[in-house]
PAFIKE-207121 format. One line per 8 residues: number of its first residue (from 0); for each residue x, y, z of N, C-alpha, C. Coordinates in Angstrom, 2 decimals, always signed. Example, Ala and Ser with C-alpha at 12.3 -4.5 7.8 and 13.67 -1.06 7.14 Angstrom:
BEGIN
0	+13.19/-5.69/+7.80/+12.30/-4.50/+7.80/+13.20/-3.30/+7.80 ~ +12.85/-2.25/+7.08/+13.67/-1.06/+7.14/+12.90/+0.03/+7.87
This chain:
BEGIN
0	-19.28/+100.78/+266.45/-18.92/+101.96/+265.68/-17.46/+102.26/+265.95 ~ -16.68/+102.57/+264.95/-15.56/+102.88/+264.94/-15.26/+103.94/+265.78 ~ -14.02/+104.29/+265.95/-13.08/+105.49/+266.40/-14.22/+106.89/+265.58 ~ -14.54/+107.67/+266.25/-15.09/+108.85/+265.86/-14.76/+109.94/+266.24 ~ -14.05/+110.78/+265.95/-13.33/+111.87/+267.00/-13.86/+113.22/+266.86 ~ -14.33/+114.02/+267.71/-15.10/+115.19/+268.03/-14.12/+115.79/+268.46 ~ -13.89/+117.37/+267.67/-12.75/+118.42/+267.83/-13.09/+120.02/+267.84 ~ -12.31/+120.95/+267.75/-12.74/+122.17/+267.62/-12.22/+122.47/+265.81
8	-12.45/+122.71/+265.41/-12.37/+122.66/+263.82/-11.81/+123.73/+263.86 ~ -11.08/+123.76/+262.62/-9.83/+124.97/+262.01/-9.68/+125.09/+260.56 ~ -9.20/+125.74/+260.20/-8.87/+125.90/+258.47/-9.17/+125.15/+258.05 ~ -8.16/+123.76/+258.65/-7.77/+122.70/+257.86/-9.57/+122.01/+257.27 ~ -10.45/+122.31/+257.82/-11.85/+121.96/+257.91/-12.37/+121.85/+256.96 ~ -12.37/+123.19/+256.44/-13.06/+123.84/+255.42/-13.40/+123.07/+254.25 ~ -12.95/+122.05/+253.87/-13.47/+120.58/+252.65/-14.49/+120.39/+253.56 ~ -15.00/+119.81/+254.41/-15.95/+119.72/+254.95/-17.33/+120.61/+254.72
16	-17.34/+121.64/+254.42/-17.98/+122.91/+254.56/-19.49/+122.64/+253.68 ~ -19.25/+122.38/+252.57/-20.14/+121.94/+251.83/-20.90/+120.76/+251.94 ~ -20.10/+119.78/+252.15/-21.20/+118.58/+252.63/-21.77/+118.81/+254.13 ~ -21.29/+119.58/+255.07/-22.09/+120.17/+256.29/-23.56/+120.44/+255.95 ~ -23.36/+121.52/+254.88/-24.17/+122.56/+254.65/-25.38/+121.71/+253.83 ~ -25.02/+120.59/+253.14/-25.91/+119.72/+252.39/-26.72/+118.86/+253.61 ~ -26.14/+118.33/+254.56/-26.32/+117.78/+255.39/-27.50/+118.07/+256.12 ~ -27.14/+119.46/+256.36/-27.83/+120.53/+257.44/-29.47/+120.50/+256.95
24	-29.23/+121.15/+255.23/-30.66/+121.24/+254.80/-31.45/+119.60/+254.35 ~ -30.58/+118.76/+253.97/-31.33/+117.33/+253.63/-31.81/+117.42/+254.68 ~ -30.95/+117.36/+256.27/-32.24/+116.81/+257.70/-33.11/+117.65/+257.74 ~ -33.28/+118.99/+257.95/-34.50/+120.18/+257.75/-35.27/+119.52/+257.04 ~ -35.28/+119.06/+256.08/-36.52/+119.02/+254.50/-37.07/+117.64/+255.34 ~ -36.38/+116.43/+255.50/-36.88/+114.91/+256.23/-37.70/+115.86/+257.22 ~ -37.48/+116.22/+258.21/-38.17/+116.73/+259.44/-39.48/+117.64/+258.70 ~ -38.85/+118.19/+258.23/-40.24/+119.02/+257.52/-40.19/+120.59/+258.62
32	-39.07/+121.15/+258.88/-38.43/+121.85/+259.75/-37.96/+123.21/+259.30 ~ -37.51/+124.07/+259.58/-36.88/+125.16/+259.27/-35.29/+125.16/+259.82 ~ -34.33/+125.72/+259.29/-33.04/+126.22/+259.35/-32.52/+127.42/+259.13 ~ -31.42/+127.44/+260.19/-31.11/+128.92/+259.71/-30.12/+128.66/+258.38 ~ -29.97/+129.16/+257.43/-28.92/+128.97/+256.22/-28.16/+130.05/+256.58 ~ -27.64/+128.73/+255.86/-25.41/+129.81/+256.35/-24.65/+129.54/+254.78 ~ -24.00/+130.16/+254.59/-23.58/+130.31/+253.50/-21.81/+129.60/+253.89 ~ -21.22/+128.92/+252.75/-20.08/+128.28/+252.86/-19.00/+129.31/+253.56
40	-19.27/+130.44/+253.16/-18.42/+131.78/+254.10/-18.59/+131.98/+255.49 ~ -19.43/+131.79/+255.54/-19.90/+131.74/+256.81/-19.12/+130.42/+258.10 ~ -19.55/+129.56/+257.58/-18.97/+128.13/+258.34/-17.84/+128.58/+258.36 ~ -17.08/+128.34/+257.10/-15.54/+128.49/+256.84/-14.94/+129.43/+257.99 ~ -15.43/+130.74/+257.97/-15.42/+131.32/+259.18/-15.06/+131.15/+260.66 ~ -16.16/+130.13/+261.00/-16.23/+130.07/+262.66/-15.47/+128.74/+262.47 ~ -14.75/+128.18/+261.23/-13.91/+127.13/+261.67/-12.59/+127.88/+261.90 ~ -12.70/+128.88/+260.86/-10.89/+129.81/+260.96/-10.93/+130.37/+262.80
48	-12.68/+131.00/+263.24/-12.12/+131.05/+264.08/-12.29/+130.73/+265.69 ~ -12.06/+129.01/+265.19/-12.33/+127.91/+266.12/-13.49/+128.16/+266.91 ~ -14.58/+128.34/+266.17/-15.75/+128.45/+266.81/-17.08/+127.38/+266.17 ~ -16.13/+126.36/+265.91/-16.98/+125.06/+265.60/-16.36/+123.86/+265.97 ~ -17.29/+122.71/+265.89/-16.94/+121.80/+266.76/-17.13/+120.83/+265.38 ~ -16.22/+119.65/+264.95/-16.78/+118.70/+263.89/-16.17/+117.63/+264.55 ~ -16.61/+116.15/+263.82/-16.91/+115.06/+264.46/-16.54/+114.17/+263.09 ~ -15.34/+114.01/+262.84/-15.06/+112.69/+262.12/-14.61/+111.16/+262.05
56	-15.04/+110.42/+261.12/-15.04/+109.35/+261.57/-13.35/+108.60/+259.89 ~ -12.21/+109.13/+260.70/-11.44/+108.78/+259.83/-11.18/+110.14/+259.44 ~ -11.29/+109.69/+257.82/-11.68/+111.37/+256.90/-12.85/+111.67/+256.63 ~ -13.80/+110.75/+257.09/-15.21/+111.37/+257.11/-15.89/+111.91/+257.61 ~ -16.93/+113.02/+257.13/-17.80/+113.88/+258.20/-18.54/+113.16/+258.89 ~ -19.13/+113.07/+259.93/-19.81/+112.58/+260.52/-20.46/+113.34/+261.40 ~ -20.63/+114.92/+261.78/-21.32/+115.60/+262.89/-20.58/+117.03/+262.82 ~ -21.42/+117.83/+263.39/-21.08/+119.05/+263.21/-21.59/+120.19/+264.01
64	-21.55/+121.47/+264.94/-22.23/+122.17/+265.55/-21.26/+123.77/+265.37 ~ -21.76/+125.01/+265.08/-20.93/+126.16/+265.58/-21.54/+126.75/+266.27 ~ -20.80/+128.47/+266.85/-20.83/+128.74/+267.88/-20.72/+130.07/+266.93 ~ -21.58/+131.31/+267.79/-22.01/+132.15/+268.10/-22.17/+133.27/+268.86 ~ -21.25/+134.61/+269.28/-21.63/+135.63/+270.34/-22.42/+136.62/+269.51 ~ -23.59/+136.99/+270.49/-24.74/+137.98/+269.73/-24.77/+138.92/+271.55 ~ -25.35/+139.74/+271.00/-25.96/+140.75/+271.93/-24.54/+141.52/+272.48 ~ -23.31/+141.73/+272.25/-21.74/+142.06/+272.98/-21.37/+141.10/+273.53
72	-21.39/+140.26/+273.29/-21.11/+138.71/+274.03/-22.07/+138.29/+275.30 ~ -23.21/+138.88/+275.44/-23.88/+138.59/+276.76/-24.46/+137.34/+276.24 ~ -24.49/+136.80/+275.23/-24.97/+135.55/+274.45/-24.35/+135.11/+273.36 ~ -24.46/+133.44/+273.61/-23.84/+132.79/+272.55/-24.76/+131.34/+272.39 ~ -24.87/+131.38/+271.17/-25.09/+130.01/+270.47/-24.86/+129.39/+270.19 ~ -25.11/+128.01/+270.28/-24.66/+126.84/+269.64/-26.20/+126.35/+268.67 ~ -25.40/+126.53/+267.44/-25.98/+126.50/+265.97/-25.73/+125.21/+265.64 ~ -26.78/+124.85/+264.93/-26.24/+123.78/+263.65/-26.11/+122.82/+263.67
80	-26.26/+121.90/+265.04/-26.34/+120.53/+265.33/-26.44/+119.60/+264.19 ~ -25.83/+118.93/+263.79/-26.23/+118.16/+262.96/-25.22/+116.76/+262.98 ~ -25.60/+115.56/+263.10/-25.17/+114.58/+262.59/-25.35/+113.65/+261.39 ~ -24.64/+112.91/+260.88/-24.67/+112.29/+259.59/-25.86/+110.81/+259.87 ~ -26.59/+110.98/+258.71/-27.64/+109.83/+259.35/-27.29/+108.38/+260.01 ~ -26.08/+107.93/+259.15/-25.51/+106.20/+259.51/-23.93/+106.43/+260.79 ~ -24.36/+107.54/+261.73/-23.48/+107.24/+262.46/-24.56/+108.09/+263.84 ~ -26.13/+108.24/+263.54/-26.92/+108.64/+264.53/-27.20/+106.88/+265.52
88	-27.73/+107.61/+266.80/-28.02/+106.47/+267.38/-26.70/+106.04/+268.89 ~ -25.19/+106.54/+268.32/-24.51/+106.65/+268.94/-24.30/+106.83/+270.29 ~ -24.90/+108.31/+270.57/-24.65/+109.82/+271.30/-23.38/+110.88/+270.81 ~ -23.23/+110.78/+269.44/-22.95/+111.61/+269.02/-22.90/+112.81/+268.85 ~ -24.20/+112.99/+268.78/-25.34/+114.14/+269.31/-24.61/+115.32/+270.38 ~ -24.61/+113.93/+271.30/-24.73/+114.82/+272.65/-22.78/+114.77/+272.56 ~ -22.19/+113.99/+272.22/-21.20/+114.51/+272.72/-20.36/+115.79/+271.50 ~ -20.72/+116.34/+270.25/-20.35/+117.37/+269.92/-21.28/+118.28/+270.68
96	-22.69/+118.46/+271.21/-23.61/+119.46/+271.54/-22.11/+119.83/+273.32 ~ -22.11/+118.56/+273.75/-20.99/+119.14/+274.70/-19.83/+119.53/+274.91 ~ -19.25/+119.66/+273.41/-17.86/+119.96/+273.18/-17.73/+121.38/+272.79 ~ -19.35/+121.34/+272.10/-20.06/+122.96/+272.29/-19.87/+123.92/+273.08 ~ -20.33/+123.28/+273.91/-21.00/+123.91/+275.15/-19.91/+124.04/+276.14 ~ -19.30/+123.39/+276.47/-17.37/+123.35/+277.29/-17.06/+124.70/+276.19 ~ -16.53/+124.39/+274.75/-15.76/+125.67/+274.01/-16.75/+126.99/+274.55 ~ -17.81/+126.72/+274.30/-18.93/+127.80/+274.58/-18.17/+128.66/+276.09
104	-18.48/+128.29/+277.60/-18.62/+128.53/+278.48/-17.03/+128.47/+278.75 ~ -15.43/+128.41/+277.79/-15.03/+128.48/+278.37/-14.59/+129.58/+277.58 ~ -14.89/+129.98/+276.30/-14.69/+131.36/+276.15/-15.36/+132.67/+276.55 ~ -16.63/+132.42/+276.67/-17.46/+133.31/+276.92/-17.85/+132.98/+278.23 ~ -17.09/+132.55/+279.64/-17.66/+132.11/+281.04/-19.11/+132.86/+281.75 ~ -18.95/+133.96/+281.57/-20.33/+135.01/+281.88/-21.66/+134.98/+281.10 ~ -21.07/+134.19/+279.37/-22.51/+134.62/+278.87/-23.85/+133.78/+278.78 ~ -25.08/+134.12/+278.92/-25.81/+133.10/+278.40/-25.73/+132.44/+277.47
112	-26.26/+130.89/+277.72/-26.20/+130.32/+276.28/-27.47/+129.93/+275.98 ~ -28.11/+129.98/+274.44/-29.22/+129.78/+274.18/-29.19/+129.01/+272.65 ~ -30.17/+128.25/+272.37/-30.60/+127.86/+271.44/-32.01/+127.60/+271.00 ~ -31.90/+127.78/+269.79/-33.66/+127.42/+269.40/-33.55/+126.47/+268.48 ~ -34.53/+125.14/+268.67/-34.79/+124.14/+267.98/-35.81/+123.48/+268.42 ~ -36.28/+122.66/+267.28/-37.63/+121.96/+267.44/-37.39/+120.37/+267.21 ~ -36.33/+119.81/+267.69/-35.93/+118.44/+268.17/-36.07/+118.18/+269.03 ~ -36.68/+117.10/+269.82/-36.86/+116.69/+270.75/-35.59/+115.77/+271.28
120	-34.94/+115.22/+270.18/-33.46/+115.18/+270.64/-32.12/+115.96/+271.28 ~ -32.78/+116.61/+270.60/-31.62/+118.04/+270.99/-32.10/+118.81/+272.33 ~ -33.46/+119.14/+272.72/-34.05/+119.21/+274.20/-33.41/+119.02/+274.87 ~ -33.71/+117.29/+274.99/-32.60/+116.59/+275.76/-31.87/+116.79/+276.25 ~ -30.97/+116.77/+274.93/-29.45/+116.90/+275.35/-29.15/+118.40/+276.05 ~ -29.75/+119.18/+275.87/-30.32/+120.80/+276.46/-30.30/+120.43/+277.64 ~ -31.63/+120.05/+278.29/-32.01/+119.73/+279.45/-30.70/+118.86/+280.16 ~ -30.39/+117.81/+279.84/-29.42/+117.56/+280.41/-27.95/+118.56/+280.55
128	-28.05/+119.50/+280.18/-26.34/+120.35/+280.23/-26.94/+121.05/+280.72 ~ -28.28/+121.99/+281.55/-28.80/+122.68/+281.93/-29.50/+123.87/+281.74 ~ -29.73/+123.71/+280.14/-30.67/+124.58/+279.41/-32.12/+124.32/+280.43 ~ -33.15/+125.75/+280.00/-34.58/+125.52/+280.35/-34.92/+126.32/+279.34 ~ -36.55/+125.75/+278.64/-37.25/+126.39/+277.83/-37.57/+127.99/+278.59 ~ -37.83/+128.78/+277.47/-37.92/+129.83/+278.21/-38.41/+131.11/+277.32 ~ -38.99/+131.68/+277.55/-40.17/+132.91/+276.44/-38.80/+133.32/+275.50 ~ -38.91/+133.58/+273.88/-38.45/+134.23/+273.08/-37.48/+135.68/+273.40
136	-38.50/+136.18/+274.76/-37.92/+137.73/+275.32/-36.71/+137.30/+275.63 ~ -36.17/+136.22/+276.19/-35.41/+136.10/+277.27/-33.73/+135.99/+276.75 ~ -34.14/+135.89/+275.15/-33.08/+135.62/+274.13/-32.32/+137.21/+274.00 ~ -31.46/+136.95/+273.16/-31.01/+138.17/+272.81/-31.85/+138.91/+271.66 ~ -31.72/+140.41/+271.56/-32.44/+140.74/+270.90/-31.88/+141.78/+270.01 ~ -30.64/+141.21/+269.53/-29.59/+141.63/+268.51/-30.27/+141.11/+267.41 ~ -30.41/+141.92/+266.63/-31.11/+141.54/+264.93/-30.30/+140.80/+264.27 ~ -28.96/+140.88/+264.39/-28.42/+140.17/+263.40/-28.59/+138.22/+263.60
144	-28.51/+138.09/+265.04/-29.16/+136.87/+265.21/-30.44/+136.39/+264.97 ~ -31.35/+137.23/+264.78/-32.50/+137.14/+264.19/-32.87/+136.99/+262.63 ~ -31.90/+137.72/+262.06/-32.10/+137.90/+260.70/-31.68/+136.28/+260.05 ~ -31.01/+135.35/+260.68/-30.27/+134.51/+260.59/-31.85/+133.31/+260.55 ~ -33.04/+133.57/+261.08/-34.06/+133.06/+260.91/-34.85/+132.83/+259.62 ~ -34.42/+133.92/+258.57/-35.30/+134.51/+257.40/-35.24/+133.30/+256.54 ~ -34.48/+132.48/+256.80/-34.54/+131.17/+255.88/-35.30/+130.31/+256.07 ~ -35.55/+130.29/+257.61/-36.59/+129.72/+257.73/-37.86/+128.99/+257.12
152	-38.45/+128.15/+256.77/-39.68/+127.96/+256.43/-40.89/+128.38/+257.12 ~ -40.57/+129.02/+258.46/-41.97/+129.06/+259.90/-41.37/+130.44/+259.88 ~ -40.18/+131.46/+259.11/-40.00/+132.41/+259.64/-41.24/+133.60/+259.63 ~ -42.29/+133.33/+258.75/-43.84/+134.08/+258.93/-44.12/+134.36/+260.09 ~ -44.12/+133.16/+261.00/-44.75/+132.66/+262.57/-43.90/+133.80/+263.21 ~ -42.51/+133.91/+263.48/-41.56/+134.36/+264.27/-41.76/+135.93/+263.58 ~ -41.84/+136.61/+262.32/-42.27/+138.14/+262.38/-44.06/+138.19/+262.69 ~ -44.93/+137.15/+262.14/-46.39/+138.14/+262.52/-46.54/+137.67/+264.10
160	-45.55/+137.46/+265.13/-45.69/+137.03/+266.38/-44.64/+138.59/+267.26 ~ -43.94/+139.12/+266.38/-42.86/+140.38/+266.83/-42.37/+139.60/+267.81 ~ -41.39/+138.29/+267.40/-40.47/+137.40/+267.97/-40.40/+137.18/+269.12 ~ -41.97/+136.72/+269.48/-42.34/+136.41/+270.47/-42.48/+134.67/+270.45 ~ -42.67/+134.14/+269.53/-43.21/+133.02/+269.73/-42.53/+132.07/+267.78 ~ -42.56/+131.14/+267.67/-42.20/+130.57/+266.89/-42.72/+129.19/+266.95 ~ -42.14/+128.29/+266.03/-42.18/+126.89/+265.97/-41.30/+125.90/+267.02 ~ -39.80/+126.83/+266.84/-38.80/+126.52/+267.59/-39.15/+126.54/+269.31
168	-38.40/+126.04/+270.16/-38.06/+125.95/+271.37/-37.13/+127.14/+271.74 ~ -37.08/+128.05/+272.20/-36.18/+128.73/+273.09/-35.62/+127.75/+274.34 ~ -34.31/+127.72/+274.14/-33.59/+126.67/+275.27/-32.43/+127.75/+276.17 ~ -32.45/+128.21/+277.60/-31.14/+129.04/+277.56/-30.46/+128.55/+278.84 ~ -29.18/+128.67/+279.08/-28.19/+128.14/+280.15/-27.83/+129.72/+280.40 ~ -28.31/+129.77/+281.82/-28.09/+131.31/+283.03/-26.32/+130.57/+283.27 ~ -25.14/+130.85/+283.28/-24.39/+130.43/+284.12/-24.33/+130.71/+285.76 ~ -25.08/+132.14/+285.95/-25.32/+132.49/+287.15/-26.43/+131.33/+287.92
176	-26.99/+130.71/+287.32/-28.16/+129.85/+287.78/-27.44/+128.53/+288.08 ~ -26.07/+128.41/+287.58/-25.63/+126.96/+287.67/-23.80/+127.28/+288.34 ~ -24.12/+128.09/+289.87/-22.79/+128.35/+290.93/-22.08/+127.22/+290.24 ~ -22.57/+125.97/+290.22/-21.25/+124.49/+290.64/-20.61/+124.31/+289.94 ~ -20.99/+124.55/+288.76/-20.74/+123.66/+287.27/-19.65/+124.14/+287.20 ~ -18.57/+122.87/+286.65/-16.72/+123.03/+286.86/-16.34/+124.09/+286.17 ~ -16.69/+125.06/+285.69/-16.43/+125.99/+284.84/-16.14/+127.41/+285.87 ~ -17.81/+127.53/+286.15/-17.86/+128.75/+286.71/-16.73/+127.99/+288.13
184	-16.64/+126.99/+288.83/-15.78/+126.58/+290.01/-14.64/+127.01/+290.10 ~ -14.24/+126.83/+288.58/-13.11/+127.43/+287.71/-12.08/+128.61/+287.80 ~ -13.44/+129.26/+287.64/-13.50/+130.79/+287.27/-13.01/+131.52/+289.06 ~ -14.24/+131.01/+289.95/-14.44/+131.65/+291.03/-13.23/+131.02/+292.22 ~ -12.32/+129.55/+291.60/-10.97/+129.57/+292.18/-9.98/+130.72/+291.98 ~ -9.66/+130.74/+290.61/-8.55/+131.57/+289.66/-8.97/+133.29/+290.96 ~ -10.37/+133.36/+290.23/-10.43/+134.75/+291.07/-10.20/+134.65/+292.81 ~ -10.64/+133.82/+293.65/-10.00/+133.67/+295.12/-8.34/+133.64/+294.96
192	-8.01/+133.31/+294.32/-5.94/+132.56/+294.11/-5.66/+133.82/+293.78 ~ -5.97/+134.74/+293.34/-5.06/+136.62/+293.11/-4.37/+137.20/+294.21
């Protein structure tokens, strides 16, 4: 596989936006899955403000993930995973889910990070960066991140449950739970060096 380069996306992005968004729902429908839908305003958005991560191969799309603060920033998400079918197989995957997750934890160092999905690929790659499954409660419980469900196909499950329970996985990263990780090491040098 060629040169593929995974970045934090910006303006310049925004051609992209639409075939993301096609992308996003073709894999949902194969899986037989639910998504949150985002509207081209939306993306465009968290690329203006570098709160997405894309993955091209040349001038082509090839992968894609954004980012998210809900609850006053005590939480943030990483949304939207998605790669292009003829460049899966890679670790593609995992390396925008971690380019995520670095932008994630180095803007927001304090907040939880959480995601919900029902890939067993994406787990994974969870479990490996130090997500743990974990009850629905444990999420934020800012509506507007919720409302972001209603597109859903399973979103029935997630209101006659009073967002307790779903189809999806609740996945969340405590940074307090993970002292070592070069980030918070980071953080807790800068603050000793004052």
């Amino acid at each position: 596989m060629d040169q593929i380069d995974v970045m934090v996306a910006d303006a310049s992005h925004e051609v992209y936006v639409d075939t993301i968004l096609e992308t996003i729902t073709a894999a949902a429908k194969v899986r037989g899955t639910g998504i949150a839908k985002r509207t081209h305003e939306y993306v465009a958005q968290k690329m203006k403000e570098g709160k997405a991560i894309i993955a091209l191969h040349g001038n082509e799309f090839a992968g894609f993930c954004y980012i998210e603060s809900w609850g006053n920033k005590q939480y943030v998400a990483n949304s939207g995973l998605i790669v292009v079918e003829k460049f899966r197989g890679h670790g593609l995957a995992k390396r925008i889910k971690r380019a995520a997750f670095t932008l994630s934890r180095l803007r927001w160092p304090h907040a939880k990070l959480f995601g919900l999905t029902s890939g067993g690929a994406v787990m994974k790659i969870n479990t490996e960066l130090g997500y743990v499954p974990v009850p629905f409660a444990e999420l934020t419980n800012d509506d507007a991140f919720w409302k972001g469900c209603e597109g859903c196909c399973n979103h029935d499950v997630l209101e006659r449950t009073g967002r307790r329970y779903c189809i999806c996985t609740a996945m969340l990263y405590d940074p307090e739970k993970h002292p070592n990780d070069q980030i918070n090491m980071n953080i807790n040098n800068a603050q000793n060096n004052k």
